[in-house]
N, C-alpha and C positions, 0 to 999 in steps of 0.2 A: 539450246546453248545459253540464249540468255535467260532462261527458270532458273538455269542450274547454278549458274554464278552470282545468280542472286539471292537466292535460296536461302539461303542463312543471313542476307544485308538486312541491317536495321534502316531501310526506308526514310523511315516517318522521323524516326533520332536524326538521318543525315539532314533530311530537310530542313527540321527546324532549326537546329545549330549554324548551317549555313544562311538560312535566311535570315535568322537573327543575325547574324555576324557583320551581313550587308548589309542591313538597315544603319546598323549602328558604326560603320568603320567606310559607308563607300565612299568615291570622293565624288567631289563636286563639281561636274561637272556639265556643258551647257546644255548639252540634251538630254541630261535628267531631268531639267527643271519643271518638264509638262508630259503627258505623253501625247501631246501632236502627232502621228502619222507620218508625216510628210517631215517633221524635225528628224526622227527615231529613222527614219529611213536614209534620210541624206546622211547621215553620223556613218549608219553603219556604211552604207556606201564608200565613204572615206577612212573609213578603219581597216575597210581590208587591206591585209600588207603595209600599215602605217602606224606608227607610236601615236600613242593618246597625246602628247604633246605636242608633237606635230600637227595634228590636227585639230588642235584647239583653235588658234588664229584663224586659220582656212575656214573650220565652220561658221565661227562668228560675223568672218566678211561676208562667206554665200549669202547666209542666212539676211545678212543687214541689207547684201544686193535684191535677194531671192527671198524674201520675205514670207511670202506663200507659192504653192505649188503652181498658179496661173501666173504667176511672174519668172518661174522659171522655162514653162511652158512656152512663153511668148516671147522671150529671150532669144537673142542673136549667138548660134550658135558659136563664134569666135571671141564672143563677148564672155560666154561660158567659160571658154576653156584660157582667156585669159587670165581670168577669175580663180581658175585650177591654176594655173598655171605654177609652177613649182613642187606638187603634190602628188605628180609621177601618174603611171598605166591610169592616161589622159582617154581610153576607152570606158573606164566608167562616169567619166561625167558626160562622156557625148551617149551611153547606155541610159543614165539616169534624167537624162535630158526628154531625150524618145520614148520612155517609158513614163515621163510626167505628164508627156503630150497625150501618151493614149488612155491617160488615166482620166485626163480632161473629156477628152474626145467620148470615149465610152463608158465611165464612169461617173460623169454630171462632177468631177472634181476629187470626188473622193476615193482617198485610197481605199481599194478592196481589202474588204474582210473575210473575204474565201479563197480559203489557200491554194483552188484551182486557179480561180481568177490571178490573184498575185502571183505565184509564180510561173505565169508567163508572159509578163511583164520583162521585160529586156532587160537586161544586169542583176535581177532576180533569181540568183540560185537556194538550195534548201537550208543552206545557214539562213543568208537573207530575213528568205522568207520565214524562217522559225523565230528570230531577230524579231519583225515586227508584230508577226501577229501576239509573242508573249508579249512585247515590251510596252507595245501601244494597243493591242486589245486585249489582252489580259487572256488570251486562249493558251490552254496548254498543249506549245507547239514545240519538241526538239529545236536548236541551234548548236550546230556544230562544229567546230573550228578546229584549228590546232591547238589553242588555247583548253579548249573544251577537253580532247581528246589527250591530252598529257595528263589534267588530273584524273580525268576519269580511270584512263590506266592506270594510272599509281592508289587511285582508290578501291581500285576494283582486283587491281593485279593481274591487269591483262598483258602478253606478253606479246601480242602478232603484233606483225610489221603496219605500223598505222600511217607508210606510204601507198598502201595496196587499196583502190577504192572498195574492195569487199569487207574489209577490217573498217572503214569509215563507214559504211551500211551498217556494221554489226554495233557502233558504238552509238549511231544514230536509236538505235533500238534499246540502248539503254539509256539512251535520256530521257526516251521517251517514257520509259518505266520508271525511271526516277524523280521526273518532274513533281513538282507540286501542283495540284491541281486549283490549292487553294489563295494562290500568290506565283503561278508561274512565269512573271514578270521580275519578279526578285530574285525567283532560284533559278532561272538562266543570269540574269545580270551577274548574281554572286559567285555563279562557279566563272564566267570570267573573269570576274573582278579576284578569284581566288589563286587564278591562273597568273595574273597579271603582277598581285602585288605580293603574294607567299608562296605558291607553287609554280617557283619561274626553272624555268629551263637548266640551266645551271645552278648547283646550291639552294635547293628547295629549302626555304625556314620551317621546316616541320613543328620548329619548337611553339612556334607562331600559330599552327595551324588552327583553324576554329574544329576540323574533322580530322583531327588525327585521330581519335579512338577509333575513327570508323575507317582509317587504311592500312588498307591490306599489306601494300608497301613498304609503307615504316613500319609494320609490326614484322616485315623480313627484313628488313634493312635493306630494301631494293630501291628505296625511292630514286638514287641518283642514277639507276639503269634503266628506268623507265621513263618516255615512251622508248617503243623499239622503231625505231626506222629508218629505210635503208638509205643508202645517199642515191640522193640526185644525179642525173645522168652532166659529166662537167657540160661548161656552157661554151657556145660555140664564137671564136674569137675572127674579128671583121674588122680589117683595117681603112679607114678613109684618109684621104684629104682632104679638108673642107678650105673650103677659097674666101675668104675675105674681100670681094672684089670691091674696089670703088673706084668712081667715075669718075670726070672731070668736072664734074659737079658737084664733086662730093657727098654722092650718095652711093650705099651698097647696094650689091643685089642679093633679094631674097629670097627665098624659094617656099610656095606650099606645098606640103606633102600630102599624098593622094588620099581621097577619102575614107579607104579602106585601108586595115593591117596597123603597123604598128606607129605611135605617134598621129595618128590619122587627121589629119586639115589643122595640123601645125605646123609653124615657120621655122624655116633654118635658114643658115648659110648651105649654100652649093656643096654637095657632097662628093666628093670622087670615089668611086669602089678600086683602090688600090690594085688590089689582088685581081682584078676583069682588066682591067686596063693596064696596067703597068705605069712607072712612075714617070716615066718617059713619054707619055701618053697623054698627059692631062689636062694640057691647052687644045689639043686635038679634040681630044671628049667633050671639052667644054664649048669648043664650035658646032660639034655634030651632034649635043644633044638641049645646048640652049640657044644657039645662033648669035653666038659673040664671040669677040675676040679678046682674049685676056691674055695682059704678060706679067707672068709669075715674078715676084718678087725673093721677100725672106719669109724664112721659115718664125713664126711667132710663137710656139710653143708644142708642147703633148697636152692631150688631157685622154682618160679611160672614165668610158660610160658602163656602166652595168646595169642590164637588164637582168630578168630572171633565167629567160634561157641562150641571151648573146652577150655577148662584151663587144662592145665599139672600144677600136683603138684608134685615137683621129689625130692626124699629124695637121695643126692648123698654121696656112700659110697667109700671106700677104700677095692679092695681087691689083694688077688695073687692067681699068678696060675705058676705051673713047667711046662706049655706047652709052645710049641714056634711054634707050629704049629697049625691048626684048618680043620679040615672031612669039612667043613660051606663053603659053598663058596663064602658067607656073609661077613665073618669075615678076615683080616687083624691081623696082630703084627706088628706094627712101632713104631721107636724110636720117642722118644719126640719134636726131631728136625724137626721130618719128619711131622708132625700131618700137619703142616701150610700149605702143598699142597694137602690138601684134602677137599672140601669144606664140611662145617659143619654149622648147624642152629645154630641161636643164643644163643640157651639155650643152647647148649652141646658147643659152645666157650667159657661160660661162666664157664664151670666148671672146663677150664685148671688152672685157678688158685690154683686149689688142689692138682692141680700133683704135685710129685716132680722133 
């Protein structure tokens, strides 16, 4: 399958045209500046599912905190994740955290340059790993993304569903045939960087393109049909209460979240699951699952979370409680001042605005 689609590609013409193209058009940015290992890896880390602008600030602070790999290593993991903190699926920096420790641990510091060893590494899957070993060893390794996978189809004029991981196998297999072997650190970079800033999702600029002689695409006028893929299963919607409690002290209470699953050893306010309990329920719930007593006040506003496969809808309320202590070994009372050293998801940052 893949001889046959390639059979007639001009290879060595795509290469060079696209690598020329990055050298001379990519941007500038922080972890290009060297190829470190450990910089090239934390980047990509943080790009998965995240705009390059967004993640510019976030890099720059880790990086200034976590300077090198033994400093992340020996880092407190809550220190991490406040450090993430705002930069969402908070499971890859406690992944990248674990995976620097065993890099300490079993590799005298250094990250591995064998693509066995690397990817079984925790948060290391085969983009990842294709990621560092071109970017920071210069081995000619496939990286494969969605970014990757939209031009390729429109350059290649593939037409299968590139949600089926078998169609992600098959396009995996033509990077790897496409790769440069002589700079395959730039011709991974530049097909995303081709993906990113000329052949985006919508309204591809063809006119732009440094490889349009060589797409199959525009030469049918398919480009805006390709990729093909199917939709997402919808996401599944959860409604909370979350409780705003404060004390006679004037402190709230706070809660961490278990160490495993979603958000994992982050703080929130008290969540109510709506829908288990009923709304009638909620002082109850909150004696027989923290051992307080709280009385509900007003209502302070909505806010909707979106995950990739839930949506939180959270009804936040206002209430008190005469405790100042908690049986929970969950639950925290801290003063309002104090809230900001404890790292917290975006939805429950979102709701200090209510506090007084």
């Amino acid at each position: 399958m893949t001889d046959k689609i390639l059979q007639s590609f001009d290879i060595h013409g795509f290469q060079k045209q696209l690598i020329e193209w990055y050298q001379n058009n990519k941007r500038d940015l922080p972890w290009r500046h060297d190829q470190d290992p450990y910089k090239v890896w934390v980047s990509e880390i943080m790009l998965q599912q995240t705009q390059v602008d967004t993640v510019i600030p976030y890099f720059q602070r880790f990086m200034s905190k976590y300077p090198t790999l033994y400093d992340l290593a020996y880092a407190d993991q809550q220190d991490v994740l406040k450090t993430w903190e705002g930069l969402g699926y908070y499971s890859r920096a406690r992944n990248l955290q674990n995976a620097v420790r065993e890099v300490v641990s079993d590799y005298n510091g250094e990250v591995p340059d064998n693509p066995k060893q690397l990817g079984k590494l925790k948060g290391i899957g085969p983009y990842t790993k294709g990621a560092i070993l071109s970017i920071a060893f210069d081995r000619p390794q496939p990286a494969v993304d969605g970014n990757v996978m939209r031009v390729l189809s429109r350059v290649l004029r593939i037409e299968d569903d590139i949600a089926q991981p078998k169609v992600k196998k098959q396009f995996e297999r033509f990077a790897e045939a496409l790769i440069s072997h002589e700079d395959p650190s730039s011709f991974n970079q530049g097909v995303m960087e081709l993906g990113a800033l000329i052949c985006t999702p919508k309204e591809p600029m063809c006119m732009f393109c440094p490889v349009q002689e060589y797409c199959r695409a525009f030469q049918a006028g398919m480009e805006q049909e390709l990729p093909v893929k199917s939709k997402a299963k919808k996401q599944k919607k959860i409604a909370y209460t979350v409780l705003l409690i404060r004390n006679d002290n004037d402190e709230y209470v706070i809660e961490k979240r278990p160490e495993n699953g979603l958000l994992a050893n982050m703080w929130q306010f008290p969540m109510a699951p709506v829908d288990e309990i009923g709304k009638d329920h909620i002082k109850n719930w909150v004696q027989l699952e923290y051992g307080i007593d709280v009385e509900l006040s007003s209502k302070q506003g909505d806010l909707k979370h979106v995950f990739s496969h839930i949506i939180w809808q959270l009804e936040v309320v206002a209430a008190t409680s005469t405790s100042d202590e908690a049986a929970d070994d969950r639950l925290r009372f801290v003063r309002r001042d104090e809230l900001e050293n404890y790292p917290f998801p975006v939805s429950h940052q979102k709701m200090m605005q209510y506090l007084s």
